[in-house]
C-alpha distance (Angstrom), angle and dihedral (degrees) to the residues before:
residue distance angle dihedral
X1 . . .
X2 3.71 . .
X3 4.06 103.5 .
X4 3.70 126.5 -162.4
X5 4.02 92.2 170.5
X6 3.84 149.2 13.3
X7 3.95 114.9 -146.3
X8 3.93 105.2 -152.0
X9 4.19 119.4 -160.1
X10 4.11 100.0 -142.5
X11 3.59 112.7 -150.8
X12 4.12 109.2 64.9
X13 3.78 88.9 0.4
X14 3.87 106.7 52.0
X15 3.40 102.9 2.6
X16 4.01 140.7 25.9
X17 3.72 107.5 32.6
X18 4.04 107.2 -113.9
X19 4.32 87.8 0.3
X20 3.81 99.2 -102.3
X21 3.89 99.7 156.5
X22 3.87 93.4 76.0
X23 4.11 94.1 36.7
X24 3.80 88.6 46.3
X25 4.20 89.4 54.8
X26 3.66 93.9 38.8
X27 3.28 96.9 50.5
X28 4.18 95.9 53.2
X29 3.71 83.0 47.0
X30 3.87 94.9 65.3
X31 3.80 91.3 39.6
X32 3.85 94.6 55.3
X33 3.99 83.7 59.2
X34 3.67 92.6 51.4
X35 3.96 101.6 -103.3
X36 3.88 124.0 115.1
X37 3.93 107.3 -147.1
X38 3.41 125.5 -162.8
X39 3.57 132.5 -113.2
X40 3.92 90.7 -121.8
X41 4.21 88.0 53.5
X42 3.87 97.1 41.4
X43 3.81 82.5 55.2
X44 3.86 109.6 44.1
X45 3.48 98.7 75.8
X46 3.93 93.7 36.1
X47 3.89 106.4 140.8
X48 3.54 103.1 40.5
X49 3.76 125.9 110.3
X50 3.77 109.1 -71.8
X51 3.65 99.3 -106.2
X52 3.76 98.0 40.5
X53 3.86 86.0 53.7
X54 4.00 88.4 57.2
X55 3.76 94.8 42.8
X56 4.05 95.1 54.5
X57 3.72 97.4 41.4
X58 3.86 85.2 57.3
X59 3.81 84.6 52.8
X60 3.59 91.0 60.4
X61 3.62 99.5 116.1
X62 4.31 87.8 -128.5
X63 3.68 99.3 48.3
X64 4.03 91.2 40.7
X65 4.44 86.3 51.4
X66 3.64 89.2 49.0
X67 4.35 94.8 41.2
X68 3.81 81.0 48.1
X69 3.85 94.5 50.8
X70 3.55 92.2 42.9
X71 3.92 104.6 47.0
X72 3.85 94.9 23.1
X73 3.65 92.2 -131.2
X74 4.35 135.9 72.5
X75 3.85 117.2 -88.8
X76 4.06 107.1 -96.0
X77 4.06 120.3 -164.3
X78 3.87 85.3 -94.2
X79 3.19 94.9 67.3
X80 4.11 95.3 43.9
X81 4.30 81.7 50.3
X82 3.60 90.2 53.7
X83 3.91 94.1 44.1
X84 4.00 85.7 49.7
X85 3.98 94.6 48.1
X86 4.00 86.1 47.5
X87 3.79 92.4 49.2
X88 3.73 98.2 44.6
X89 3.86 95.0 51.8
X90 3.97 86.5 48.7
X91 4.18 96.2 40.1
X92 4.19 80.9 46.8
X93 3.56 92.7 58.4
X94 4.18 97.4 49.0
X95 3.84 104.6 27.3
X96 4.27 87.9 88.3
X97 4.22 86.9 68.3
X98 4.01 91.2 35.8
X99 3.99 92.7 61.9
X100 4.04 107.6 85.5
X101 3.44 117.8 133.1
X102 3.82 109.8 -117.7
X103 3.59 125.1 -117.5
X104 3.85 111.4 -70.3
X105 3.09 100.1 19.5
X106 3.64 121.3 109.7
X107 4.23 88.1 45.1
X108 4.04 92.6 49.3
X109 3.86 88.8 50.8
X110 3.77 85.9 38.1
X111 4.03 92.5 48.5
X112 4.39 85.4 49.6
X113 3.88 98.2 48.9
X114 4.45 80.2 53.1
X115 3.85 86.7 63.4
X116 3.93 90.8 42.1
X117 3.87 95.3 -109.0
X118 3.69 104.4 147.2
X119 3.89 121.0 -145.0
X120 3.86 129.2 -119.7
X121 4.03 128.1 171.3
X122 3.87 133.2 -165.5
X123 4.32 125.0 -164.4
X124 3.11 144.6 -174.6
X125 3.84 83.8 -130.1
X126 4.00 119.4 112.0
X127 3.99 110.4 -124.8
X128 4.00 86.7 -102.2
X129 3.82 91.5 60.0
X130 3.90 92.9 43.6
X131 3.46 90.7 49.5
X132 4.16 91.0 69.9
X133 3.76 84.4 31.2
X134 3.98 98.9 56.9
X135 3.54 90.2 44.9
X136 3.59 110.1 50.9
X137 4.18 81.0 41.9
X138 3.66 90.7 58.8
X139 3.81 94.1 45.5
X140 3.45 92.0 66.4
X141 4.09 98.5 41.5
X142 3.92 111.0 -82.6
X143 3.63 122.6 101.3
X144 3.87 120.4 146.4
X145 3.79 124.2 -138.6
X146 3.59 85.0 -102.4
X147 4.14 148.6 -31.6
X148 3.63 139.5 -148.8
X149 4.43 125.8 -164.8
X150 3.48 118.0 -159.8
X151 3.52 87.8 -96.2
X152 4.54 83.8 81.5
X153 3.89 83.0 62.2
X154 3.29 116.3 53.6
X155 3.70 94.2 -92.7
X156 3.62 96.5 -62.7
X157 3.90 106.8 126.6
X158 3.32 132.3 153.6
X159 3.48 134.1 19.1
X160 4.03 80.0 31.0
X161 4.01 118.2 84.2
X162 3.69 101.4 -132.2
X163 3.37 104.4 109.0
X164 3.92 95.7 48.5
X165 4.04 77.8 50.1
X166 3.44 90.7 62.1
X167 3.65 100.4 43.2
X168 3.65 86.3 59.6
X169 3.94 92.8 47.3
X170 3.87 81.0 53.7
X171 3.56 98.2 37.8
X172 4.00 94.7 50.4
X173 3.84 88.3 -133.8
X174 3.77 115.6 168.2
X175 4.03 99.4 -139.9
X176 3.50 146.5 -0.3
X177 3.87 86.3 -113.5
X178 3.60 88.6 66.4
X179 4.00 94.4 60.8
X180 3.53 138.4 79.4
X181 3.77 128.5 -158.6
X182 3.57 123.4 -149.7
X183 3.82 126.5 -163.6
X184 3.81 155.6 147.4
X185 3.90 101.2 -142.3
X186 3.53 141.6 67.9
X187 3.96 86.2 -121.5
X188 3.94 89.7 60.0
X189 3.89 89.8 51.2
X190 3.75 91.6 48.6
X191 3.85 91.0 42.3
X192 4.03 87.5 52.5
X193 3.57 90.0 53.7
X194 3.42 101.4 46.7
X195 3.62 85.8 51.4
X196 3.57 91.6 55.8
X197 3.74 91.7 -131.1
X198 4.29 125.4 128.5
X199 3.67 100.8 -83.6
X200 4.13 129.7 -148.0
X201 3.84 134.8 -176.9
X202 3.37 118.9 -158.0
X203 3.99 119.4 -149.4
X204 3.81 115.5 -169.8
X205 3.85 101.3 81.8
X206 3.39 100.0 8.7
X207 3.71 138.4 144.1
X208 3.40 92.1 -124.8
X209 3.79 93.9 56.3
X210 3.70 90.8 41.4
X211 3.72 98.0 -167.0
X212 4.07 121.9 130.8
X213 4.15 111.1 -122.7
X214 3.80 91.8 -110.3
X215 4.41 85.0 55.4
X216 3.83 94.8 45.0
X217 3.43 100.2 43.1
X218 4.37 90.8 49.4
X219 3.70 82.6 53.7
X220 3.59 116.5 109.4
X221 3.74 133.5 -113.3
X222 3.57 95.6 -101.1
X223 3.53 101.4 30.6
X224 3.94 91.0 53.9
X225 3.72 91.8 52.7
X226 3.80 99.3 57.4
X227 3.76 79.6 45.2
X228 3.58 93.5 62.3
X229 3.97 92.9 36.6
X230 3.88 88.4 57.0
X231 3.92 93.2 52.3
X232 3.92 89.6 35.4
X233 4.22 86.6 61.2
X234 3.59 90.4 40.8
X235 3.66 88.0 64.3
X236 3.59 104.3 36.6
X237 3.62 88.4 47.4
X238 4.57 93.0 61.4
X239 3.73 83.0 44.5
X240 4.07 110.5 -89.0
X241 4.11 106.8 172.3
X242 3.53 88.0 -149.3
X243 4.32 142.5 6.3
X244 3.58 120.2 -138.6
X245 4.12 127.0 -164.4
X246 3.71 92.5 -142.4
X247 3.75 143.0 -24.7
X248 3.48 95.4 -68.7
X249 3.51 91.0 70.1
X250 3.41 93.9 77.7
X251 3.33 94.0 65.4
X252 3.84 86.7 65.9
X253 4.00 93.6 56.6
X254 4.00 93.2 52.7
């Protein structure tokens, strides 16, 4: 395919090996209310705009039983705004150790600016959040061409395709069959497809794996390959056009 840019996800892609820094806060969240999520439900909606993330995992027909239980009474917006408010002065105060570039990445983006491929990012991050994130990212040598939060879109982030619209706007790229999207989350396939550019989920590091480094690399052999089969499906099955190990696999599809 003839590619004029690569549109990385940050957190779990980019950024924070296996995307703890959100889990971490949304987790705490749910247990100040009384409720005990589970990895597996903190994760599903990972990717999606902050507050949308909050409002569907108290839709989860366990976690809304056991907020009902608790409070005697159905979730309302309030509650999801005060949730949000909670979680974004807690996610505030960690995201400056959560912002490491992953392994590979500096040289792969490196290796695409060489062939003139310029380098665009979406997130489920408000501006706020990406402000500490963007920094600490470019203190330690990756900064994309440019990057847009839900907050650029009238608040409509993931699944939607705005914010891969306006990297293109920015990015004065021709057509969304010149684009690739790269991502750790369901939500970035589903963005990528609503887009209608060529989609990839990446699997070492990823939210969808949810493993640290030091946990997936004392997996063994075996045990690490059904890993990556199980996130491979996951991705295939919302509609990724291809799977890559890590971020060097791009490289391959350009």
């Amino acid at each position: 395919m003839k590619c004029e840019a690569v549109i990385f996800d940050w957190a779990g892609t980019t950024v924070d090996y296996g995307c703890f820094a959100p889990v971490q806060a949304f987790m705490e969240i749910f247990r100040a209310y009384g409720i005990e999520p589970t990895m597996e439900e903190t994760r599903r909606p990972m990717g999606m705009l902050k507050w949308d993330h909050i409002k569907t995992m108290l839709q989860m027909e366990r976690i809304g039983e056991e907020f009902r239980r608790i409070h005697g009474r159905d979730f309302t917006d309030a509650d999801v705004d005060a949730m949000h408010n909670r979680f974004q002065e807690m996610l505030l105060g960690i995201l400056d150790r959560f912002s490491d570039p992953k392994d590979y990445v500096r040289e792969t983006v490196e290796a695409l600016r060489r062939k003139g491929i310029r380098i665009g990012s979406t997130t489920g991050y408000t501006d706020v959040m990406m402000e500490i994130v963007t920094r600490e990212a470019a203190k330690k040598g990756y900064e994309p061409d440019c990057w847009f939060s839900p907050d650029s879109v009238q608040h409509m982030g993931r699944p939607y395709p705005y914010m891969i619209f306006r990297n293109m706007e920015m990015l004065r790229v021709a057509s969304v069959k010149n684009v690739i999207k790269v991502g750790d989350t369901i939500s970035d396939i589903k963005e990528g497809r609503n887009a209608g550019v060529f989609t990839v989920g990446i699997v070492e590091g990823s939210s969808e794996m949810g493993l640290t480094k030091e946990e997936y690399e004392a997996l063994d052999d075996e045990t690490r390959e059904q890993m990556i089969r199980r996130v491979t499906d996951r991705y295939m099955e919302a509609g990724a056009d291809r799977v890559i190990r890590d971020i060097r696999g791009v490289l391959e599809l350009v």
